[in-house]
DOKEDREN-926796 format. One record per residue (C-alpha): residue number from 1; residue in three letters; chain; x negated, z negated, y. Coordinates in pm, 1 decimal. Example, Ala and Ser with C-alpha at 12.3 -4.5 7.8 and 13.67 -1.06 7.14 Angstrom:
% residues 2
<1,"ala","A",<-1230.0,-780.0,-450.0>>,
<2,"ser","A",<-1367.0,-714.0,-106.0>>,
END
This chain:
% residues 188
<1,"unk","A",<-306.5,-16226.7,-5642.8>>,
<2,"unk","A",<-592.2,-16334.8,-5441.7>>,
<3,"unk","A",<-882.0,-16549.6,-5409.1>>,
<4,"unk","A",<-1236.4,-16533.9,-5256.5>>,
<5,"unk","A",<-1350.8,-16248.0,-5415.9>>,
<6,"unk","A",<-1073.8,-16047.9,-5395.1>>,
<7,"unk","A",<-725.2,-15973.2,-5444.8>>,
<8,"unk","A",<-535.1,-15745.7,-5638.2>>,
<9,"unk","A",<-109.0,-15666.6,-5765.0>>,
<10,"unk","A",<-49.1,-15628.9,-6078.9>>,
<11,"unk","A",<318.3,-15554.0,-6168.1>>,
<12,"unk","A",<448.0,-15606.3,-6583.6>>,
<13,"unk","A",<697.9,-15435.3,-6710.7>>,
<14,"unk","A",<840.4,-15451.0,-7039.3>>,
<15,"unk","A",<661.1,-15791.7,-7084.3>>,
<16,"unk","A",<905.4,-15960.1,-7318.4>>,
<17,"unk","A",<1107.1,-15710.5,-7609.9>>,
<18,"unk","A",<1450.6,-15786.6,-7700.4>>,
<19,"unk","A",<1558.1,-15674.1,-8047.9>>,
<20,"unk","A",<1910.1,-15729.6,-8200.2>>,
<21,"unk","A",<2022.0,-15939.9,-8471.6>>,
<22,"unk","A",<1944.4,-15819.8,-8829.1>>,
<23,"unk","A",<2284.1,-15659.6,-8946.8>>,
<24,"unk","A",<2308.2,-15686.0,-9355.1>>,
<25,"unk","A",<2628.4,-15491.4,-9490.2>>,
<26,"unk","A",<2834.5,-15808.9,-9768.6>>,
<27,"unk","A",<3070.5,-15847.1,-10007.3>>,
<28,"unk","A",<3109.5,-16177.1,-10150.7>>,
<29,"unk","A",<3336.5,-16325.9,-10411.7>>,
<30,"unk","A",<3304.0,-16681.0,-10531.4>>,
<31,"unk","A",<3540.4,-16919.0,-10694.4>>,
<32,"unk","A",<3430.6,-17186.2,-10504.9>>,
<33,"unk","A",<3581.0,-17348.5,-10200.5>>,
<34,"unk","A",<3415.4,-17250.1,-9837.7>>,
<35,"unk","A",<3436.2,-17406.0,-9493.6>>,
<36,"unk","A",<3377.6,-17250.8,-9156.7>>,
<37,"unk","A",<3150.7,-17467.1,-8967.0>>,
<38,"unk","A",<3224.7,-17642.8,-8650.9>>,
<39,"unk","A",<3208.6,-17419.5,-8281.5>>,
<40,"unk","A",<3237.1,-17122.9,-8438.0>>,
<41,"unk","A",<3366.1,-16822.2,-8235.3>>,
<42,"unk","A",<3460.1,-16502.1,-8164.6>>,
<43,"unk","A",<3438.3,-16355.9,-7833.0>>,
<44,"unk","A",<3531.6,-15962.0,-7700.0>>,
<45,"unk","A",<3723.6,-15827.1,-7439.2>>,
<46,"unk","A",<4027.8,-15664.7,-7482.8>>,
<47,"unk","A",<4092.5,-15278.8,-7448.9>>,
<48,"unk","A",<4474.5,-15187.3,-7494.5>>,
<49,"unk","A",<4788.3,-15293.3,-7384.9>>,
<50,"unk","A",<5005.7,-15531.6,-7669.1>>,
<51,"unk","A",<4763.8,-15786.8,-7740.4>>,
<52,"unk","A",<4889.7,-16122.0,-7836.4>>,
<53,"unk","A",<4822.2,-16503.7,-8007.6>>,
<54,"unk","A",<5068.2,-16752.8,-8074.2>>,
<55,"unk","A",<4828.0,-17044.8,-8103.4>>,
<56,"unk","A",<4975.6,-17434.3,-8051.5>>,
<57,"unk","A",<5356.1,-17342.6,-8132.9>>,
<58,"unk","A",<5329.2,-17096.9,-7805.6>>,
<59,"unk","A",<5246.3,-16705.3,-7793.9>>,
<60,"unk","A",<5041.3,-16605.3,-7497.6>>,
<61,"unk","A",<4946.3,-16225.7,-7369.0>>,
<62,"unk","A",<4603.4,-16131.6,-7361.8>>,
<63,"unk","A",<4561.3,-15827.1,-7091.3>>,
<64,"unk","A",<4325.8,-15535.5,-7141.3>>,
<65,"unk","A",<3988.5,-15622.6,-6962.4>>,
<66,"unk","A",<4001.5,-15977.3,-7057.3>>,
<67,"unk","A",<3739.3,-16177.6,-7212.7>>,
<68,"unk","A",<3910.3,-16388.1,-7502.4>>,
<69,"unk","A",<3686.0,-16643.8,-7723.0>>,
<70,"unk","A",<3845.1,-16752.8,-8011.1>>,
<71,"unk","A",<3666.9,-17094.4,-8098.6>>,
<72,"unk","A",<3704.1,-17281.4,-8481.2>>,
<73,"unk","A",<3662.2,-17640.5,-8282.5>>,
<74,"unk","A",<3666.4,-17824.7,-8593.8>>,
<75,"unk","A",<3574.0,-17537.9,-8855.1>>,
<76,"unk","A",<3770.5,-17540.2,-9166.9>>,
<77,"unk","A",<3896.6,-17369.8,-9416.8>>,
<78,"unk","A",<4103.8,-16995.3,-9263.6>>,
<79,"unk","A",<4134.9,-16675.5,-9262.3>>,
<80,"unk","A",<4014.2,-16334.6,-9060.6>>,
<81,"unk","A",<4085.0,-15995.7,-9078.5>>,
<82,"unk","A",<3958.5,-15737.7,-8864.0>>,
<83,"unk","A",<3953.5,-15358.8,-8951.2>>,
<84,"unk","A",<4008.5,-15021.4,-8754.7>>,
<85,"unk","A",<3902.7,-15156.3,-8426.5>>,
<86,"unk","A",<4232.0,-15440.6,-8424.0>>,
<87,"unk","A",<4238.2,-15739.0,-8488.8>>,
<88,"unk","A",<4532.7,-15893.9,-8710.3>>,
<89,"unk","A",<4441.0,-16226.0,-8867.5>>,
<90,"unk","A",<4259.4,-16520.1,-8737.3>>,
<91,"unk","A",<4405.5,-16855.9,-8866.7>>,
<92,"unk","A",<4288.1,-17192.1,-8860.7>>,
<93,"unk","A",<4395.2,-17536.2,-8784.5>>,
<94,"unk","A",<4231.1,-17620.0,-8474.4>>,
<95,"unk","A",<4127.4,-17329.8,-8222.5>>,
<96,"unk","A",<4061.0,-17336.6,-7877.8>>,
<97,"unk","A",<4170.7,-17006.4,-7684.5>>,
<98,"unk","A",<3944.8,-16891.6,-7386.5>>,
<99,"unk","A",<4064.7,-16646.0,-7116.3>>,
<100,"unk","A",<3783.4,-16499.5,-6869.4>>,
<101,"unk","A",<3619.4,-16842.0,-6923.2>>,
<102,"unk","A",<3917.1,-17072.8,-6882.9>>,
<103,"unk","A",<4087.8,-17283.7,-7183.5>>,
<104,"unk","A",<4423.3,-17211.1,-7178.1>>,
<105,"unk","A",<4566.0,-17360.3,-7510.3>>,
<106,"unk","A",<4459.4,-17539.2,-7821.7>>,
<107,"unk","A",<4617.5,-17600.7,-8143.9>>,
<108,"unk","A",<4702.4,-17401.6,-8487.8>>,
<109,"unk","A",<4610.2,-17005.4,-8457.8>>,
<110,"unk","A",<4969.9,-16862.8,-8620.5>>,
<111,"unk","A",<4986.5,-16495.4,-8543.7>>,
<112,"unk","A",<4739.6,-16251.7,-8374.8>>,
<113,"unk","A",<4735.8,-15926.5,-8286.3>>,
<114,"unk","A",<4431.8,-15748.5,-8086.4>>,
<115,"unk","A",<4522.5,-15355.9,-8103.2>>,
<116,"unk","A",<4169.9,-15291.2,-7924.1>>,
<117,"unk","A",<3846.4,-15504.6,-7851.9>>,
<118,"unk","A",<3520.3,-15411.8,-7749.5>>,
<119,"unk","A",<3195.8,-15586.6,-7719.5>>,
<120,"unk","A",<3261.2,-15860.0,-8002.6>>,
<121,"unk","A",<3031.5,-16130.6,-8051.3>>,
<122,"unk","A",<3046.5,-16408.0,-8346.5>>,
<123,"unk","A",<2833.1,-16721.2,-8420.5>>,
<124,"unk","A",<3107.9,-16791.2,-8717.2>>,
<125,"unk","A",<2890.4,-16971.5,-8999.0>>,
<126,"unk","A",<3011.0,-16986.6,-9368.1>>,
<127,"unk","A",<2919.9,-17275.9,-9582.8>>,
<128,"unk","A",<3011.0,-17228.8,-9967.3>>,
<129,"unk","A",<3000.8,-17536.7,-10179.2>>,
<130,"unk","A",<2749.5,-17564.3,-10471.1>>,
<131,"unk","A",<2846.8,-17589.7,-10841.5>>,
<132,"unk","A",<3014.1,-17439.2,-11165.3>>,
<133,"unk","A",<3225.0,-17125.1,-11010.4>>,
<134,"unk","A",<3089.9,-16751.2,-11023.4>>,
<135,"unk","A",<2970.8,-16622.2,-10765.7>>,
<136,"unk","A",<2915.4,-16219.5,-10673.2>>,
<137,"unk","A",<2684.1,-16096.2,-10380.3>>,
<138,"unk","A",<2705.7,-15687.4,-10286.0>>,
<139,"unk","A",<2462.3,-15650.9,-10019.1>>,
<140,"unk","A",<2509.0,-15213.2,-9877.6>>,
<141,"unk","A",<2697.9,-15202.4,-10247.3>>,
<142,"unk","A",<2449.5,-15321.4,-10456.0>>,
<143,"unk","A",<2385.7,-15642.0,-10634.8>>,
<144,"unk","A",<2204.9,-15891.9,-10426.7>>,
<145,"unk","A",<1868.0,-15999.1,-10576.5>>,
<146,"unk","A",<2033.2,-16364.7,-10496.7>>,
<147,"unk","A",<2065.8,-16595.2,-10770.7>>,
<148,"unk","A",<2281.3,-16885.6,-10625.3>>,
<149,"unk","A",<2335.1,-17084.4,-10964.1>>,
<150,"unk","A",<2470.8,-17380.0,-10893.6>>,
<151,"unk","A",<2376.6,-17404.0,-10529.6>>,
<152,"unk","A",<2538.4,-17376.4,-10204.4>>,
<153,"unk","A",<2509.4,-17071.7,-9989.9>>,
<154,"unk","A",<2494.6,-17025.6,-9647.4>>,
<155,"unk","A",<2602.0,-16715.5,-9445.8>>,
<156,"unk","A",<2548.4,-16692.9,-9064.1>>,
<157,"unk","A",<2671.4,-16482.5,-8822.8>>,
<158,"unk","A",<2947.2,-16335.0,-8971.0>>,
<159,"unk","A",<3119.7,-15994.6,-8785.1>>,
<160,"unk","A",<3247.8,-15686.4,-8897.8>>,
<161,"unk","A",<3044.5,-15410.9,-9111.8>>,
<162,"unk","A",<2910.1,-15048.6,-8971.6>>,
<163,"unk","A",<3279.0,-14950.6,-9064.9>>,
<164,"unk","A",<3430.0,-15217.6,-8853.3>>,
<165,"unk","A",<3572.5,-15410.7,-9151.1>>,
<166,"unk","A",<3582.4,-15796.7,-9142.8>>,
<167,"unk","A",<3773.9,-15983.9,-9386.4>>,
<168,"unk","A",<3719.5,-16378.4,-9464.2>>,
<169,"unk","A",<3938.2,-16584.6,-9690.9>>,
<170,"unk","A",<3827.8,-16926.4,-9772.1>>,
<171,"unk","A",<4157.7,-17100.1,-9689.5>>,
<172,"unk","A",<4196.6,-17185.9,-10101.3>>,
<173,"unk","A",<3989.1,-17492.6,-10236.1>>,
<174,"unk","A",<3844.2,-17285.8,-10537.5>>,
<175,"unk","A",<3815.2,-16895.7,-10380.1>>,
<176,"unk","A",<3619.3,-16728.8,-10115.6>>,
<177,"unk","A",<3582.3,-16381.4,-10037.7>>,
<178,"unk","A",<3421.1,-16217.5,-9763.4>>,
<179,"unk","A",<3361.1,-15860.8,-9643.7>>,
<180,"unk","A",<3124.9,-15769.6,-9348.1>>,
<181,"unk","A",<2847.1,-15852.2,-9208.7>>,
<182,"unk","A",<2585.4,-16127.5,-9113.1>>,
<183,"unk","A",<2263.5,-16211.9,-8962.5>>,
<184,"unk","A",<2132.9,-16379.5,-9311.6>>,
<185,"unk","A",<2268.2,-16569.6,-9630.7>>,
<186,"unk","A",<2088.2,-16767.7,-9797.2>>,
<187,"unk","A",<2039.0,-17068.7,-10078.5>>,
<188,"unk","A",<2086.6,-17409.3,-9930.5>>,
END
C-alpha cells in the first residue's frame, strides 16, 4: 500500500480458518416413518477394480479413479449400507448417477457394489415424522439427552461412523433405523 505519507506491504497469511464439520457417532431406532430429503448425495471416488450400479433397468461400470455422485433427486423413503470401506446398498426410486461430473443415467438405484471409495462426501438429510412411535437416540453409545416426544427430528449430514459403518433404513412407513454419523440432529 501507499499513499502520501508512505507506503508499506503487508502480506496475511492464515487470514480465514477452515475447520471440519462436527462428526457425532448415532444410533437411532424409531417406529416412525422417515424420508430422505430432496438433492441429497453421496459423492467419492472410486479405488478398486469391480465397481458397479444397475440404476434405470441398466448396470453401468464405475472405474477406479472416478468421481461418482450418487444424487436422491426426489428424496424418499430407501436404503444405504456402507461398512468396511465398500459400499453395497444404496436404493431409492429416483437417483441421478454422476461420472467425473457428467450425468450418465437416471432412474431406480437396484444393485450397487463399490469394493473401494475414498474421499466420500454426503449432504443426505433425514427427516423423521412426529407422533406416537418410540423413538431411541445412542449418541458414542450412550443415551442421547434428546427427548423427541412427539416431535419430528431432523438429522443432517449423514455419513459413515469413525469405524466406517453407515447403515439407513427408512424404506418402511412405520420404522427407521440409522447407524453413523452426522453433522447435528435435532427437534423440529
Amino acid at each position: 500500500m501507499k499513499n502520501a505519507f508512505g507506503g508499506h506491504t503487508r502480506i496475511s497469511q492464515g487470514y480465514i480458518t477452515v475447520t471440519p464439520a462436527e462428526e457425532r457417532s448415532l444410533y437411532l431406532e424409531a417406529q416412525r416413518g422417515a424420508i430422505v430429503s430432496p438433492g441429497g448425495f453421496l459423492e467419492f471416488s472410486v479405488t478398486k477394480p469391480g465397481a458397479r450400479v444397475k440404476i434405470g433397468g441398466q448396470t453401468l461400470d464405475m472405474p477406479p479413479g472416478s468421481l461418482i455422485r450418487l444424487t436422491i433427486d426426489e428424496g424418499g423413503k430407501g436404503k444405504i449400507s456402507l461398512r468396511d470401506g465398500t459400499i453395497v446398498l444404496f436404493s431409492f426410486d429416483e437417483v441421478i448417477l454422476s461420472i467425473d461430473g457428467e450425468e450418465v443415467a437416471r432412474g431406480t438405484t437396484q444393485d450397487i457394489l463399490v469394493p473401494g471409495y475414498e474421499v466420500l462426501i454426503s449432504n443426505i438429510n433425514l427427516a423423521i415424522d412426529g407422533g406416537k412411535g418410540d423413538v431411541r437416540i445412542l449418541e458414542s453409545g450412550l443415551p442421547s439427552s434428546l427427548v423427541p416426544g412427539e416431535s419430528p427430528l431432523f438429522l443432517s449430514s449423514l455419513r459413515p461412523d469413525p469405524s466406517g459403518v453407515l447403515t439407513l433404513d427408512c424404506y418402511r412407513e412405520d420404522t427407521t433405523v440409522f447407524r453413523g454419523a452426522v453433522t447435528s440432529y435435532r427437534v423440529e
